[in-house]
N, C-alpha and C positions, 0 to 999 in steps of 0.2 A: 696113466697112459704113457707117460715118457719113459720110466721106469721100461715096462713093458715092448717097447720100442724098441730098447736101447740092446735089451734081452734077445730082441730078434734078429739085430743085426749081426750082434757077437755071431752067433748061430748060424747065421746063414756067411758071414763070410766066413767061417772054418770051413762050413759043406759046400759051398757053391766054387771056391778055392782052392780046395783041397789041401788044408794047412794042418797039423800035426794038432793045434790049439790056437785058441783066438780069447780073448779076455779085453775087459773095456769098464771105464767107469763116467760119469757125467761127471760136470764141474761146476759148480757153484761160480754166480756170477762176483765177480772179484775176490774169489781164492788166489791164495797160492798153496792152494792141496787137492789132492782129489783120494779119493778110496774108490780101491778096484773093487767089484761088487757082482761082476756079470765074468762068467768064465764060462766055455765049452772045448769039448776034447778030454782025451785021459788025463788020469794024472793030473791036471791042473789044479785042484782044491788049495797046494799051499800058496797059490798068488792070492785067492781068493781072501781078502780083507788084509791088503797090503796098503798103506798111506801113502802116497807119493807126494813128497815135494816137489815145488820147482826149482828144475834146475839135477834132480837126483836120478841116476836111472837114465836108461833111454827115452824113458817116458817123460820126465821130467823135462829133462832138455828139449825134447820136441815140444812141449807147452811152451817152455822158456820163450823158445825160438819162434813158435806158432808158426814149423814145418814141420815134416815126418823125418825122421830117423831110421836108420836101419843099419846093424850088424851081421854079420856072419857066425863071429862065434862070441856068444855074450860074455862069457868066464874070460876070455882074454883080449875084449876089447879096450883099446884103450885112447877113447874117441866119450869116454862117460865115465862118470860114478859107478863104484861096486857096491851102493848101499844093500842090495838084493841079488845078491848072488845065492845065498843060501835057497829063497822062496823058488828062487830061476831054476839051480841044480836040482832042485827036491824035485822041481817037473818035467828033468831031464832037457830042458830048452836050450837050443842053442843059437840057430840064425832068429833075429824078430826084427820086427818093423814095426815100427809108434807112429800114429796117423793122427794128430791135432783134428776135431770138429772144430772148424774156424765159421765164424759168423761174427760177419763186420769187426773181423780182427779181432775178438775176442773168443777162446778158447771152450768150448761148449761140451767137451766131449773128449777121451782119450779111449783110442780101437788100438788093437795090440793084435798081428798076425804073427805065430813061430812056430817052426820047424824045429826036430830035433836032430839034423845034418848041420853042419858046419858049409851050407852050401846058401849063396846067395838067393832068396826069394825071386822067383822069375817074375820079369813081365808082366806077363799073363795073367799071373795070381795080384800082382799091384793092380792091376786094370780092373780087374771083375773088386777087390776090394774099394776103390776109389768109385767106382758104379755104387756099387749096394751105398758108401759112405754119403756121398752128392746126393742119392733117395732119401737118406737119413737127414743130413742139414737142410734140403728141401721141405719137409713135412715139419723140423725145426721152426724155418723163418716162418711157414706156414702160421702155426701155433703161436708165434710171437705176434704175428700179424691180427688172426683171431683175438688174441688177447688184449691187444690194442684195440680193437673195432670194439669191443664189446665192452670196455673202459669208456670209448664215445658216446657209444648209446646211453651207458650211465647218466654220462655227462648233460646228454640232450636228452635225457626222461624229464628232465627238472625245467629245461628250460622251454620258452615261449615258443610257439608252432611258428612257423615264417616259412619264405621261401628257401631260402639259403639253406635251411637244415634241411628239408626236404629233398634236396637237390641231396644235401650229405649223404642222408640215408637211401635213395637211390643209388648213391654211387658205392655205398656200403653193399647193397643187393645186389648190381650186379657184379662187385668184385666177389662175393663169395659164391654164389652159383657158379662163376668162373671157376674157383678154385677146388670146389668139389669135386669135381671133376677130374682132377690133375693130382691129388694126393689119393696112393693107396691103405693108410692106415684105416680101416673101417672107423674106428671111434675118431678121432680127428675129421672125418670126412663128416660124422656124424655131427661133432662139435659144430665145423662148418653151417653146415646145412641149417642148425639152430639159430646162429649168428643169422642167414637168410633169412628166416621167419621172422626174426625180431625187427632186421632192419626193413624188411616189408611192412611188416603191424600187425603180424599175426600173433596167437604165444606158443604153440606147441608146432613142431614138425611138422608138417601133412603131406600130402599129396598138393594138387593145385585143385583149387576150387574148382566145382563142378557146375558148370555151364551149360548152356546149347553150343559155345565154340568148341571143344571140347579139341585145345591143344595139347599138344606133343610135349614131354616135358622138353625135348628141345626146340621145339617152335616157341616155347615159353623163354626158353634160356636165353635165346636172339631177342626177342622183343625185351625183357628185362635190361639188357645190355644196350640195344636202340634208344631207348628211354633214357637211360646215362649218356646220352649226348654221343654215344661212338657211331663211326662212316662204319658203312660195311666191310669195309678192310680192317680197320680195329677188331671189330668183334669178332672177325675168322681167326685172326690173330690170338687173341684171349681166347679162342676156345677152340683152336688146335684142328678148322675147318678150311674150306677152299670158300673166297670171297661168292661164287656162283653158288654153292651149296645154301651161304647165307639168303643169298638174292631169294633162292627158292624156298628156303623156310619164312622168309617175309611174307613173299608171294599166297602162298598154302595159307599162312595167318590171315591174311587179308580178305582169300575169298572166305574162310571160315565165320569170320566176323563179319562180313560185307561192306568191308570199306575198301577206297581205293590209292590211298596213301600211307606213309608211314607215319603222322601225326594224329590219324583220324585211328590207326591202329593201337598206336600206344593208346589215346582217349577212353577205343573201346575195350581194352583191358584192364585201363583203370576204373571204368564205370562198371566190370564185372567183379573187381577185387582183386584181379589177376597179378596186377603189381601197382606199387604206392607210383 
């Protein structure tokens, strides 16, 4: 999946930027190397399996630094290492920009936009680059966060049922339903969404159990979130809603189930399965 990600971004910030070529590699947590691996645009093939250290390169030196870099004309800058000048000439490249994936200060990722003018990369094209990049490190911490939660749940298959875990894994449910939501990778959304089932008690994916209440997956997503102990201003917040909108998915939940508060609502969700 990450792989595959990382493929998409290249791609889309050459097309969505309008850049001559665009190339990008991941990085192994505490290297100092990466391999470029992901290239789009002509001519690019001889970047295509190039090593970079740190510190070498435009590229390099933006890891080094964990900021972006950018030249005008790569053959005669002299702001960097010429380790790759050959790989650079064979693809006619001459302005680039190196853009560090930073997460918690550590180097995650190397994006490479270049033109072949000798003309500074506008604006413009940095903006919509930095956009597609911040979806990319977002769907990132996302995936790390996942990975984390689901290292808990390990944790807590083994141990003894209490309150205190229970409360954990609520608060595991409603932070991934939150999060489904807010990443576009299908598969990561999908990852997510399993993470949900697990820390609810289900084992496979589903729909929401079927009931006489028969809620809205987002009159579900609110009361899931209710239940983790958030105000209704929280949970608009977490899920990208107006505080009123909440009120009224409450509301709807409440006459659907026939109770007249929010205690008696979470109760009658948990006595249907609807959420742990």
């Amino acid at each position: 999946m990450p792989r595959a990600r990382l493929e998409g971004l290249v791609e889309r910030i050459r097309s969505s930027a309008g850049l001559d070529g665009s190339f990008g590699a991941e990085i192994a947590p505490r290297s100092d190397r990466y391999l470029i691996d992901r290239v789009s645009g002509q001519r690019m093939h001889p970047l295509n399996g190039v090593v970079v250290d740190a510190g070498a390169g435009i590229g390099g030196k933006a890891m080094l630094l964990g900021r972006p870099m950018a030249v005008t004309d790569y053959q005669r800058a002299d702001c960097i290492t010429h380790d790759f000048d050959q790989p650079v000439a064979q693809s006619g490249l001459r302005s680039i920009l190196a853009i560090p994936v930073m997460l918690d200060g550590v180097p995650r990722a190397m994006i490479y936009g270049a033109l072949r003018s000798a003309n500074p990369i506008s604006d413009r094209r940095i903006d919509i680059a930095y956009r597609l990049i911040n979806e990319y490190r977002f769907d990132l911490r996302v995936d790390d966060e996942v990975a984390r939660r689901f290292d808990e749940l390990d944790t807590a298959a083994g141990a003894r049922e209490s309150a205190h875990l229970r409360e954990q894994l609520r608060a595991v449910h409603a932070e991934a339903r939150a999060l489904a939501d807010e990443v576009t990778d299908p598969q990561l959304r999908a990852r997510i969404e399993a993470l949900s089932v697990r820390a609810g008690g289900g084992g496979q994916p589903s729909e929401p159990p079927q009931t006489d209440y028969q809620l809205t997956r987002r009159e579900l997503d609110v009361v899931v979130q209710v239940a983790a102990g958030l105000s209704n201003a929280d949970v608009a917040c977490r899920l990208g809603l107006a505080p009123a909108t909440i009120k009224a998915y409450l509301k709807t939940a409440m006459r659907k189930t026939g109770v007249h508060n929010r205690l008696a609502l979470i109760a009658a969700c948990r006595r249907a399965g609807l959420i742990t």
